[in-house]
PyMOL Python script that loads the backbone (N, CA, C, O; Angstrom):
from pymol import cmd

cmd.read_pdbstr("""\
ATOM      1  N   UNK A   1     -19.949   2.902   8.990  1.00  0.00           N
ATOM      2  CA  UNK A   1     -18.824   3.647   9.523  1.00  0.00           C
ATOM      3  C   UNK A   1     -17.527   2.989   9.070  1.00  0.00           C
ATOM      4  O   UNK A   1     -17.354   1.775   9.174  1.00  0.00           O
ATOM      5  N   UNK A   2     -16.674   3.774   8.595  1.00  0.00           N
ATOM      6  CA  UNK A   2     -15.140   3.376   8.334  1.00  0.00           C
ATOM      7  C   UNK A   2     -14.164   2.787   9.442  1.00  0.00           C
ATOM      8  O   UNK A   2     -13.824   3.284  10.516  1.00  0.00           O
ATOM      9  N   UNK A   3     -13.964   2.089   9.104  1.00  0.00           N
ATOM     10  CA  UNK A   3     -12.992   1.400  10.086  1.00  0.00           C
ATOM     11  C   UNK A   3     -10.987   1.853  10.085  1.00  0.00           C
ATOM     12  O   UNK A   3     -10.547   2.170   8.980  1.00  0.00           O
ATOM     13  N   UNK A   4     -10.249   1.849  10.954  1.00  0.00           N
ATOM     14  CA  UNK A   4      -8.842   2.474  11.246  1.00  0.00           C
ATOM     15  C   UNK A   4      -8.553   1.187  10.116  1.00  0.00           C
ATOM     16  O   UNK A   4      -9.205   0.145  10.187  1.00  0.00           O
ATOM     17  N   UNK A   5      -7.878   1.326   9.452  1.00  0.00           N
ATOM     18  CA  UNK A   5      -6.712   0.619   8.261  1.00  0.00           C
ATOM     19  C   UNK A   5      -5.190   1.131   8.849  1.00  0.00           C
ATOM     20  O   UNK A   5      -4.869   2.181   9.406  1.00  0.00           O
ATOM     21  N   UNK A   6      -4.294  -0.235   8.428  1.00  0.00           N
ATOM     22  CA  UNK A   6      -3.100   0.523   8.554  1.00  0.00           C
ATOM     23  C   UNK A   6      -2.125   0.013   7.496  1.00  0.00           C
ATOM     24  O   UNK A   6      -1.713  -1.137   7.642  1.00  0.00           O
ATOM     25  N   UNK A   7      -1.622   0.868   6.238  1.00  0.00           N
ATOM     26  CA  UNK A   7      -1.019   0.365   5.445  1.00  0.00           C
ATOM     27  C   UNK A   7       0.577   0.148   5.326  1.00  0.00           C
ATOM     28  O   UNK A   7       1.340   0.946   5.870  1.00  0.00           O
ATOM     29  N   UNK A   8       1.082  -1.027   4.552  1.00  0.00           N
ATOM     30  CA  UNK A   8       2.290  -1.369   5.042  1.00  0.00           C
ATOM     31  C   UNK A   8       1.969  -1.700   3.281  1.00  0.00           C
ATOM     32  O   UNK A   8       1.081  -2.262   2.640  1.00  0.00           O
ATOM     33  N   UNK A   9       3.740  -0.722   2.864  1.00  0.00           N
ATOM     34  CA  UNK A   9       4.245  -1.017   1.161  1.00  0.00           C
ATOM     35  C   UNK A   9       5.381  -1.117   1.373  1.00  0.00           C
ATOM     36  O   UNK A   9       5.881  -0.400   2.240  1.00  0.00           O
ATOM     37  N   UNK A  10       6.183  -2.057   0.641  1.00  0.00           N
ATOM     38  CA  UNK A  10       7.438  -2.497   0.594  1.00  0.00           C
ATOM     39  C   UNK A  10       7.647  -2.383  -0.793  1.00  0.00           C
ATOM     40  O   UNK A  10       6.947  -2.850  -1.691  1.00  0.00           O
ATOM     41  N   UNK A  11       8.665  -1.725  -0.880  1.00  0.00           N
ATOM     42  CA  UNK A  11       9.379  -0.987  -2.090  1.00  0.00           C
ATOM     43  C   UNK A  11      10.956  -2.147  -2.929  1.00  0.00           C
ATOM     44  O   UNK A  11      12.060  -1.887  -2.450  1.00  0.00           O
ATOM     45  N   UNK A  12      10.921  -3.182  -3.966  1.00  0.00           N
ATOM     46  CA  UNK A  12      11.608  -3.365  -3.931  1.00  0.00           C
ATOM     47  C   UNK A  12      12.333  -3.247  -5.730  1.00  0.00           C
ATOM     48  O   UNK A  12      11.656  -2.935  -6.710  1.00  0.00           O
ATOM     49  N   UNK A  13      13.501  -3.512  -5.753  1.00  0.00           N
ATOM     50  CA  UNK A  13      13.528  -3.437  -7.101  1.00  0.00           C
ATOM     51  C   UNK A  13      13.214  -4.033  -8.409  1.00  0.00           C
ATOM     52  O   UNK A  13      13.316  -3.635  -9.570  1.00  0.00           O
ATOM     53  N   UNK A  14      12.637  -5.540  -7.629  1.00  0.00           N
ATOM     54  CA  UNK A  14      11.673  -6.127  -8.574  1.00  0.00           C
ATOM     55  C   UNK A  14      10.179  -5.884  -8.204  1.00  0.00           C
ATOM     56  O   UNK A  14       9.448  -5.703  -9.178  1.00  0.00           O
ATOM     57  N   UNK A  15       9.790  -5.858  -7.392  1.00  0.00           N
ATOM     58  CA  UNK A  15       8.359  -6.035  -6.614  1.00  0.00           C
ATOM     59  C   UNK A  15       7.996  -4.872  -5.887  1.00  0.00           C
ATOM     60  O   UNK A  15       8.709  -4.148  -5.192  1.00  0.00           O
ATOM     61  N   UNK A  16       6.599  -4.783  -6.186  1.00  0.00           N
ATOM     62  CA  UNK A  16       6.134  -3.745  -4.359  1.00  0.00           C
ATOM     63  C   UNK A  16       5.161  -4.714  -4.259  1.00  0.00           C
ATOM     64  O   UNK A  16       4.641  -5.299  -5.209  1.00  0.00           O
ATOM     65  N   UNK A  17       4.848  -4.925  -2.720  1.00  0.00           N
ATOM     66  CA  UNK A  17       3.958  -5.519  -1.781  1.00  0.00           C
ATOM     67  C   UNK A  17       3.279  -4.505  -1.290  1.00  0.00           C
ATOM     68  O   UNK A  17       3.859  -3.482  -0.926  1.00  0.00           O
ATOM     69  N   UNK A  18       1.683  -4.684  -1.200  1.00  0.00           N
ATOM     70  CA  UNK A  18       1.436  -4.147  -0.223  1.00  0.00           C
ATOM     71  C   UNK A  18      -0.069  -4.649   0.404  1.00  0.00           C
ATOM     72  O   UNK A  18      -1.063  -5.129  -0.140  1.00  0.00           O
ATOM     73  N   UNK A  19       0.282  -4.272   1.930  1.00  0.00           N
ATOM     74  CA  UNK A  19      -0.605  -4.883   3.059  1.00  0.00           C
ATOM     75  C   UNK A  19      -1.180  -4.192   3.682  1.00  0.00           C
ATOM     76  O   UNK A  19      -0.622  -3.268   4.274  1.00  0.00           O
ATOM     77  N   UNK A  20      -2.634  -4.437   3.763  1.00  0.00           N
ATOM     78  CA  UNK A  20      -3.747  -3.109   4.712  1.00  0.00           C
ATOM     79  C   UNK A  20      -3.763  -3.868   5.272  1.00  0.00           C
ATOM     80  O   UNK A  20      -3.954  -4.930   4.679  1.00  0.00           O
ATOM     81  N   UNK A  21      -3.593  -3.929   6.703  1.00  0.00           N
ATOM     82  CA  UNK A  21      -4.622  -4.905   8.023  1.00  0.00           C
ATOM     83  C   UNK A  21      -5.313  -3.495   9.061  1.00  0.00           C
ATOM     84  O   UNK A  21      -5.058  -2.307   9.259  1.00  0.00           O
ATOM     85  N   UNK A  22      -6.396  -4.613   9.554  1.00  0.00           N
ATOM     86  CA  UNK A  22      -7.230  -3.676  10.561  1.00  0.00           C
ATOM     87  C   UNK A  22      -6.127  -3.498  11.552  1.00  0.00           C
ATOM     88  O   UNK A  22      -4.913  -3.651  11.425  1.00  0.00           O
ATOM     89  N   UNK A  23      -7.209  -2.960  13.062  1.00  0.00           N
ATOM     90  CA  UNK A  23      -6.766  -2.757  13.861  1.00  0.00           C
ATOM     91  C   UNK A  23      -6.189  -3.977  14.813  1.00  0.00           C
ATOM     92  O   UNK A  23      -5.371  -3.890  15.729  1.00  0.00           O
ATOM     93  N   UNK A  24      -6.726  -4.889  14.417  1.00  0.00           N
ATOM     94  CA  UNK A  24      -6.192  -6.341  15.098  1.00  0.00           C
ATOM     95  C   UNK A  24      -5.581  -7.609  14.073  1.00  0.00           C
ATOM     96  O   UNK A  24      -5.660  -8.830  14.202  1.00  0.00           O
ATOM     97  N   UNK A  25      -4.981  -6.809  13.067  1.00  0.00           N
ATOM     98  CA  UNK A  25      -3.712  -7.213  12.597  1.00  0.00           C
ATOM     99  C   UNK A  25      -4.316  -8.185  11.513  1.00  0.00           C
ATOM    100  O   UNK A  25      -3.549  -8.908  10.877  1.00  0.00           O
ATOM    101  N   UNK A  26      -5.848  -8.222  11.261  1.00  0.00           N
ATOM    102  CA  UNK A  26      -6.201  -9.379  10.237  1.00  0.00           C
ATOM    103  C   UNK A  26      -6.269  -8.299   8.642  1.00  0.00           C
ATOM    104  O   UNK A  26      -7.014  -7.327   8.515  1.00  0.00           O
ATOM    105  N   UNK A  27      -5.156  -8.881   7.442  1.00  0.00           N
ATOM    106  CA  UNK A  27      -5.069  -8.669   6.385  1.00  0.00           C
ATOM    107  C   UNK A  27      -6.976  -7.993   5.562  1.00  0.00           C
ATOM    108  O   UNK A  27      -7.963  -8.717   5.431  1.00  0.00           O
ATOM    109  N   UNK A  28      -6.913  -6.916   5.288  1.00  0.00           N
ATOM    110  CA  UNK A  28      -7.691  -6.716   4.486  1.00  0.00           C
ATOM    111  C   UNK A  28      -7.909  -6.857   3.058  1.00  0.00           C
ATOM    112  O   UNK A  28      -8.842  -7.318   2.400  1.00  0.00           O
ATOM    113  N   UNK A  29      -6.425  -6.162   2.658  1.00  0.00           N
ATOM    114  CA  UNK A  29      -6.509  -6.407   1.190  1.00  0.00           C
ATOM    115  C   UNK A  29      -4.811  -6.366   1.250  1.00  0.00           C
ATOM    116  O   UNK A  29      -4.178  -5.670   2.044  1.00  0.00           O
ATOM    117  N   UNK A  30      -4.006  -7.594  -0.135  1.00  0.00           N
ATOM    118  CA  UNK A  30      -2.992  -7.442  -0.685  1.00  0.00           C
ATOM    119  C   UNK A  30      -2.655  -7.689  -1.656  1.00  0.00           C
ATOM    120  O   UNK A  30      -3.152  -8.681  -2.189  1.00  0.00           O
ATOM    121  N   UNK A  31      -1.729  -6.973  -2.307  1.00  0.00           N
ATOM    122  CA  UNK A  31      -1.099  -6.833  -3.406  1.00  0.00           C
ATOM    123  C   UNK A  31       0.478  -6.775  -3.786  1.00  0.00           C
ATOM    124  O   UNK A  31       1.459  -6.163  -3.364  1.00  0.00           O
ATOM    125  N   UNK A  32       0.117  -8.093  -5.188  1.00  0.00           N
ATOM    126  CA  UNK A  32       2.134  -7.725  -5.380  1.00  0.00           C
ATOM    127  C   UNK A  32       1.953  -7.415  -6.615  1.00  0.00           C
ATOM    128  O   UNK A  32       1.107  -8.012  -7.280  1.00  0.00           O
ATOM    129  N   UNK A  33       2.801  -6.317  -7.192  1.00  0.00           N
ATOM    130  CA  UNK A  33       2.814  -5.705  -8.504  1.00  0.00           C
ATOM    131  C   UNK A  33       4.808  -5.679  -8.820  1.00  0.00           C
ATOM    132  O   UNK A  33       5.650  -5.481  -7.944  1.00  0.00           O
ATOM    133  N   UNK A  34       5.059  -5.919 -10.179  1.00  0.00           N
ATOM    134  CA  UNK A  34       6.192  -6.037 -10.356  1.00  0.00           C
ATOM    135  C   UNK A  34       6.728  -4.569 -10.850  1.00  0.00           C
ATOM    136  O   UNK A  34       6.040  -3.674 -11.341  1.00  0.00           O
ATOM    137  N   UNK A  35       7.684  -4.560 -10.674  1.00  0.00           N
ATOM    138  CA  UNK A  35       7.316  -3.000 -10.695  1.00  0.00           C
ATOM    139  C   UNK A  35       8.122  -2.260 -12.113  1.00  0.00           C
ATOM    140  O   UNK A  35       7.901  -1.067 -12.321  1.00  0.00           O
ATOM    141  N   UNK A  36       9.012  -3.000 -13.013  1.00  0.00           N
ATOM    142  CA  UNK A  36       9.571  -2.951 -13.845  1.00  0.00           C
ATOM    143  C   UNK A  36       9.378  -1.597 -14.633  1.00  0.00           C
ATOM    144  O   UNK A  36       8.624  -1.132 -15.487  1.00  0.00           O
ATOM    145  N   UNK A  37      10.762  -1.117 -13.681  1.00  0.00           N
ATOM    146  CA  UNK A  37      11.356  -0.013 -14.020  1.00  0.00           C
ATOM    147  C   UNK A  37      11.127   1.195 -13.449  1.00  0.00           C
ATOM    148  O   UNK A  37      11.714   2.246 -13.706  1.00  0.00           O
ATOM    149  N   UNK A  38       9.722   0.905 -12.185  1.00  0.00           N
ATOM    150  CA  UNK A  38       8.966   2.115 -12.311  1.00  0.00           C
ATOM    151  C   UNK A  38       7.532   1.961 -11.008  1.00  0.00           C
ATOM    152  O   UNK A  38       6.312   1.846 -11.123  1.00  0.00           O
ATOM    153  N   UNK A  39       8.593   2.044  -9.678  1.00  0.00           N
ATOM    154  CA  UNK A  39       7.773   1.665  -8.730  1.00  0.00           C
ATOM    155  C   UNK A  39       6.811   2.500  -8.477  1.00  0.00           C
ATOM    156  O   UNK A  39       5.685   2.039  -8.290  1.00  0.00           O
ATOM    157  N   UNK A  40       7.064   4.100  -8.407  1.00  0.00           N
ATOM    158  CA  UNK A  40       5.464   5.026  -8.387  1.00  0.00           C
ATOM    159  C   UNK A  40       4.200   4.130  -9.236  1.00  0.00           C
ATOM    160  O   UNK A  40       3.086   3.737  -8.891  1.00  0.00           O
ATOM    161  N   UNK A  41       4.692   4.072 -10.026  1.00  0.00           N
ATOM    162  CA  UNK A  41       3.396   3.424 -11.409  1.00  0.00           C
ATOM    163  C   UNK A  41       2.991   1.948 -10.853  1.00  0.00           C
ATOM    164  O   UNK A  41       1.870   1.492 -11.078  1.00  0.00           O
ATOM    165  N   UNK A  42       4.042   1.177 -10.060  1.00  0.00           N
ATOM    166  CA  UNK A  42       3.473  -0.013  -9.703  1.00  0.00           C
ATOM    167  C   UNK A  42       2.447  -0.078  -8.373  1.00  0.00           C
ATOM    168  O   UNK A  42       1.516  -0.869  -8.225  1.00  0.00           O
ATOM    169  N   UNK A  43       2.945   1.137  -7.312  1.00  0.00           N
ATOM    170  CA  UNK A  43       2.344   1.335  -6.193  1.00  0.00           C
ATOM    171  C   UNK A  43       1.303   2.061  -6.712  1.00  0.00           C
ATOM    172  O   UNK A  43       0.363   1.334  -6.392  1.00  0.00           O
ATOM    173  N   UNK A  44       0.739   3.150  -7.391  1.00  0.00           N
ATOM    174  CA  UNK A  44      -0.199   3.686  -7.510  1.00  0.00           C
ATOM    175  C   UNK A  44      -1.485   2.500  -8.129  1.00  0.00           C
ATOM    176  O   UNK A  44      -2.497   2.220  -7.486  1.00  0.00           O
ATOM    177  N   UNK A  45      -1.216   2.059  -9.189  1.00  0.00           N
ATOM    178  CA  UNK A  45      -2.026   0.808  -9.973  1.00  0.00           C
ATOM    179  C   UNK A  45      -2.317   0.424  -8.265  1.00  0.00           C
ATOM    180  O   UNK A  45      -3.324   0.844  -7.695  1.00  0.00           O
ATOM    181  N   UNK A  46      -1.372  -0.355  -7.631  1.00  0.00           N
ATOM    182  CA  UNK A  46      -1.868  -1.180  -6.392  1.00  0.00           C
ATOM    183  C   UNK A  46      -2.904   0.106  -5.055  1.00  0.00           C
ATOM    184  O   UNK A  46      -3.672  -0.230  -4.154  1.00  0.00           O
ATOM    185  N   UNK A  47      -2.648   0.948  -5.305  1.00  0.00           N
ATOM    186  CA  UNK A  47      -3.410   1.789  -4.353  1.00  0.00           C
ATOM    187  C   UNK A  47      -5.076   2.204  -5.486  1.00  0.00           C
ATOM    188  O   UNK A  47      -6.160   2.491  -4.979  1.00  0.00           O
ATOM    189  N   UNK A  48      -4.890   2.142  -6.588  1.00  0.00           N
ATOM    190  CA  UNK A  48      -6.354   2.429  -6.998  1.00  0.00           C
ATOM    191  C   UNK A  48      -7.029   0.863  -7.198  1.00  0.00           C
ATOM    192  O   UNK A  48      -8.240   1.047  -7.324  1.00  0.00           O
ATOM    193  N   UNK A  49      -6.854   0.014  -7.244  1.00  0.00           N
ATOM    194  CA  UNK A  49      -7.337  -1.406  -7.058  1.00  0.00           C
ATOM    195  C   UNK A  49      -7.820  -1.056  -5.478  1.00  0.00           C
ATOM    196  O   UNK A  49      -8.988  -0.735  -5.257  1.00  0.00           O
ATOM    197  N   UNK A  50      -6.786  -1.149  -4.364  1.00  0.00           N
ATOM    198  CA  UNK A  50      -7.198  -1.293  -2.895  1.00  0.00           C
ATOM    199  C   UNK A  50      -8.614  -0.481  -3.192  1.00  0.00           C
ATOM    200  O   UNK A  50      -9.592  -1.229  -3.216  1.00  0.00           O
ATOM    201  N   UNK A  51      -8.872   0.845  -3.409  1.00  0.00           N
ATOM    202  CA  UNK A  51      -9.599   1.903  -3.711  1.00  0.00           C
ATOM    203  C   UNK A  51     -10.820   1.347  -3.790  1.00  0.00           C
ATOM    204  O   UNK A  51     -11.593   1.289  -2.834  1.00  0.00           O
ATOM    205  N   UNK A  52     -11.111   0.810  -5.196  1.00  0.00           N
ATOM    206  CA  UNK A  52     -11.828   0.618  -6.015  1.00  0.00           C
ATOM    207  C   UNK A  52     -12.648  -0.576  -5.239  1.00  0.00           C
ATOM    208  O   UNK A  52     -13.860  -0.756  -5.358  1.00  0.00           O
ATOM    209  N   UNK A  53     -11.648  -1.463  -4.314  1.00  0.00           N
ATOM    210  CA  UNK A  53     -12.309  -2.156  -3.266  1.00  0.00           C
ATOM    211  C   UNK A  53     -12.737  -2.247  -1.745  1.00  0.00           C
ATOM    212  O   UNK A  53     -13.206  -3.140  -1.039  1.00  0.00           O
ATOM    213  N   UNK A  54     -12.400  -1.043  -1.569  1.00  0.00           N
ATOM    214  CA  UNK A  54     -12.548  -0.600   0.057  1.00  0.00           C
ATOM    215  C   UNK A  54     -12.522   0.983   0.133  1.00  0.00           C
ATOM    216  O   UNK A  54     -12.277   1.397   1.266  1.00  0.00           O
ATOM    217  N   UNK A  55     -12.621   1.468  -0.347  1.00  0.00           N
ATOM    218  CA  UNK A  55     -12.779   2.802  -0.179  1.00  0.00           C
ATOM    219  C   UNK A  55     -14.120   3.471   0.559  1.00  0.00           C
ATOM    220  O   UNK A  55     -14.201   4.626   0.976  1.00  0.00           O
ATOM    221  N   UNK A  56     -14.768   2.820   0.591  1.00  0.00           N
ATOM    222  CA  UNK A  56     -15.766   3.657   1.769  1.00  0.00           C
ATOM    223  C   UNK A  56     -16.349   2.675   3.343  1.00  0.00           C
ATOM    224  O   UNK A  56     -17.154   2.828   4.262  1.00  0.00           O
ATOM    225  N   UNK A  57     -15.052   1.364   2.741  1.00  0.00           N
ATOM    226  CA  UNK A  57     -14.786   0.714   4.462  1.00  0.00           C
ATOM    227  C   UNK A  57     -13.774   1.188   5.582  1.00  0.00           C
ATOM    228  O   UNK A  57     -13.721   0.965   6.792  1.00  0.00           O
ATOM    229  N   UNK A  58     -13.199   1.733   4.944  1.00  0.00           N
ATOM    230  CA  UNK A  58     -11.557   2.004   5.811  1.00  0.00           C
ATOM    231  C   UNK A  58     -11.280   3.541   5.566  1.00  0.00           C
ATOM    232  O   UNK A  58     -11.763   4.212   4.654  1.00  0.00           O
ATOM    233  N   UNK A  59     -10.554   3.901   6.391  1.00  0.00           N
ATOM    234  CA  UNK A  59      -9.859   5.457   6.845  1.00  0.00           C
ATOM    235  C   UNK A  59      -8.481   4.908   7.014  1.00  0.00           C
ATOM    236  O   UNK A  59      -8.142   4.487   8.120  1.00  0.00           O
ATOM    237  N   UNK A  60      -7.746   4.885   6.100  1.00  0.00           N
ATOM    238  CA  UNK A  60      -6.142   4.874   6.604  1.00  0.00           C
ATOM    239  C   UNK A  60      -5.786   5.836   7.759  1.00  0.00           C
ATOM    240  O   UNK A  60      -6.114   7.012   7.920  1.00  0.00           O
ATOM    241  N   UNK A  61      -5.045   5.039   8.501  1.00  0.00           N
ATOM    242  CA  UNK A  61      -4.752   5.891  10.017  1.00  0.00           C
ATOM    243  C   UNK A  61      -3.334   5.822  10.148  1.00  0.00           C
ATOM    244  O   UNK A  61      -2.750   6.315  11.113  1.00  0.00           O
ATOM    245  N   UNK A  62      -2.562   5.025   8.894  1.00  0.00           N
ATOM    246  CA  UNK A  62      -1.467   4.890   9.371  1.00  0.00           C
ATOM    247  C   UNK A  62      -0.451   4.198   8.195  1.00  0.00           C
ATOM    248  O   UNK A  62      -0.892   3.092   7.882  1.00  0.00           O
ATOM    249  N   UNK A  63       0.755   4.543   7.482  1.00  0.00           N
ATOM    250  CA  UNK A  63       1.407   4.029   6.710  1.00  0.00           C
ATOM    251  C   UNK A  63       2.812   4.421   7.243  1.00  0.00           C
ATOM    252  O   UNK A  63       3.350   5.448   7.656  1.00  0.00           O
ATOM    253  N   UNK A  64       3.402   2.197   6.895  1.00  0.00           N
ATOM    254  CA  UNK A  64       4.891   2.495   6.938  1.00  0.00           C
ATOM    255  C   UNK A  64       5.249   1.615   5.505  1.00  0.00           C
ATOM    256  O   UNK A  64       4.733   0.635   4.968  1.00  0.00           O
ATOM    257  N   UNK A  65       6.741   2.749   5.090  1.00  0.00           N
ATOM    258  CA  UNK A  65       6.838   1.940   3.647  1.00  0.00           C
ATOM    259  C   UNK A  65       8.441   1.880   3.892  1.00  0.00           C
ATOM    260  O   UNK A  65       9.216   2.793   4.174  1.00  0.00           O
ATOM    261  N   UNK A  66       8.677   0.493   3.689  1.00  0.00           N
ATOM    262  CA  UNK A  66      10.283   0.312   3.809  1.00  0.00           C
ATOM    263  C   UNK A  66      10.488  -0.470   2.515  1.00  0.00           C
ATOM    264  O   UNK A  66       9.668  -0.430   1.599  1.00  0.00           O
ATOM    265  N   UNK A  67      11.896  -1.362   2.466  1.00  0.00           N
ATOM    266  CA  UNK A  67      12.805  -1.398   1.197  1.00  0.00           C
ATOM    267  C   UNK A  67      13.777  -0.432   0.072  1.00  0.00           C
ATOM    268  O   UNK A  67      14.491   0.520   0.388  1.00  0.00           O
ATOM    269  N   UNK A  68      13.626  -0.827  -0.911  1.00  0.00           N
ATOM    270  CA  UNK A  68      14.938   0.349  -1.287  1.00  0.00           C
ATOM    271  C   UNK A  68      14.595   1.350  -2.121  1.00  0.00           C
ATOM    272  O   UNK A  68      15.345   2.075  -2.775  1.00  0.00           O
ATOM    273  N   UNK A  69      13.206   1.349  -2.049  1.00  0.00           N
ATOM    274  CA  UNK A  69      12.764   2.418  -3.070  1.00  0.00           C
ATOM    275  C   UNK A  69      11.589   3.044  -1.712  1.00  0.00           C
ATOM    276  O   UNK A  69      10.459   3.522  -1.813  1.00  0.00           O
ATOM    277  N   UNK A  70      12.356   2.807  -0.636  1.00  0.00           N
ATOM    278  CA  UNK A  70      11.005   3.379   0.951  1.00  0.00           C
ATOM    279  C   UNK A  70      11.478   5.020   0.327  1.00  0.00           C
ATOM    280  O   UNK A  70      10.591   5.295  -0.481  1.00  0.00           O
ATOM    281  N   UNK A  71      12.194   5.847   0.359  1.00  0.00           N
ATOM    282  CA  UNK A  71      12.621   7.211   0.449  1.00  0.00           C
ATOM    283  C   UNK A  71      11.587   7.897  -0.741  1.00  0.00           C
ATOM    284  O   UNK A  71      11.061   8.986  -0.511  1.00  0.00           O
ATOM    285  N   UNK A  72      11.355   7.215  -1.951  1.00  0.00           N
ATOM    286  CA  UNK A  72      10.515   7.713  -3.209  1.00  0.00           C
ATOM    287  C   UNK A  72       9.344   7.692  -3.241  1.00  0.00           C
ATOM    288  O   UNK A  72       8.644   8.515  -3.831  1.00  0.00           O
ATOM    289  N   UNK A  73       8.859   6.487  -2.439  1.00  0.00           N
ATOM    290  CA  UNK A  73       7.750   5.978  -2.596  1.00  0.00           C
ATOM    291  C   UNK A  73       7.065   6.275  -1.057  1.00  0.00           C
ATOM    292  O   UNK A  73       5.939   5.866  -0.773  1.00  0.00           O
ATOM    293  N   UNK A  74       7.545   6.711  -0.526  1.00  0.00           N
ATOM    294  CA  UNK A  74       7.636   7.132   0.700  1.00  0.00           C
ATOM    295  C   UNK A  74       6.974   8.818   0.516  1.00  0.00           C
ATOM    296  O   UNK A  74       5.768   8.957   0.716  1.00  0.00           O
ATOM    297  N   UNK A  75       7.505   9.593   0.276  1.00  0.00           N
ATOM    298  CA  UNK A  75       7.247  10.680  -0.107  1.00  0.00           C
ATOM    299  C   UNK A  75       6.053  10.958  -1.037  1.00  0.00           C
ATOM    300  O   UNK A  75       5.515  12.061  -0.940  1.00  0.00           O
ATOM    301  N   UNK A  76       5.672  10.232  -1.763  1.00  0.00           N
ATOM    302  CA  UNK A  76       4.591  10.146  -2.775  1.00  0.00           C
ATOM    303  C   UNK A  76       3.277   9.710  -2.241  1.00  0.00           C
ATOM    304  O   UNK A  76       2.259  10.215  -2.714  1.00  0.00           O
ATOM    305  N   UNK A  77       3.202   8.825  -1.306  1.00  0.00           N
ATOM    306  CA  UNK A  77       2.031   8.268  -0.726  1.00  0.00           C
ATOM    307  C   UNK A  77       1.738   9.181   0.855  1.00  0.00           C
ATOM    308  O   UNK A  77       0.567   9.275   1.222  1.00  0.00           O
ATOM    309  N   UNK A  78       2.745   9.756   1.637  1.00  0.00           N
ATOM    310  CA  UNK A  78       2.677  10.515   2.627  1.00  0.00           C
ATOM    311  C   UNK A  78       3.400  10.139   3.770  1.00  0.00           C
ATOM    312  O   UNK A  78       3.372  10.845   4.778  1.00  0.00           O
TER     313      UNK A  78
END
""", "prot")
cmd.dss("prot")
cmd.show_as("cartoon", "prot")
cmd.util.cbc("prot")
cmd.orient("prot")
């Protein structure tokens, strides 16, 4: 059975971060990708890796994405 995930991406103009933790706040999987020039392309690469490693453990139940590219990248992931 899949477990509640809750994802947290931070959008920045060098970097995106991003952090799945369970429901009791312990880190599942993270990632920093640089994002040069072109944060969709850096967050997506980092969301098919998470994928490729948890995808039939976890049910995302929940995403917040802040920094200065939150409004783009925000919209693209849901």
């Amino acid at each position: 059975m899949a477990k509640d995930a809750y994802l947290g991406i931070d959008v920045g103009s060098i970097s995106v971060n991003l952090f799945l933790l369970d429901g009791g706040g312990e880190a599942l999987f993270t990632a920093y990708r640089r994002v040069d020039g072109n944060p969709i392309v850096a967050v997506q690469r980092a969301l098919l890796e998470m994928d490729a490693q948890l995808a039939e453990k976890i049910t995302i139940a929940g995403v917040g994405v802040t920094g200065s590219g939150r409004s783009l990248v925000g919209a693209v992931v849901g």
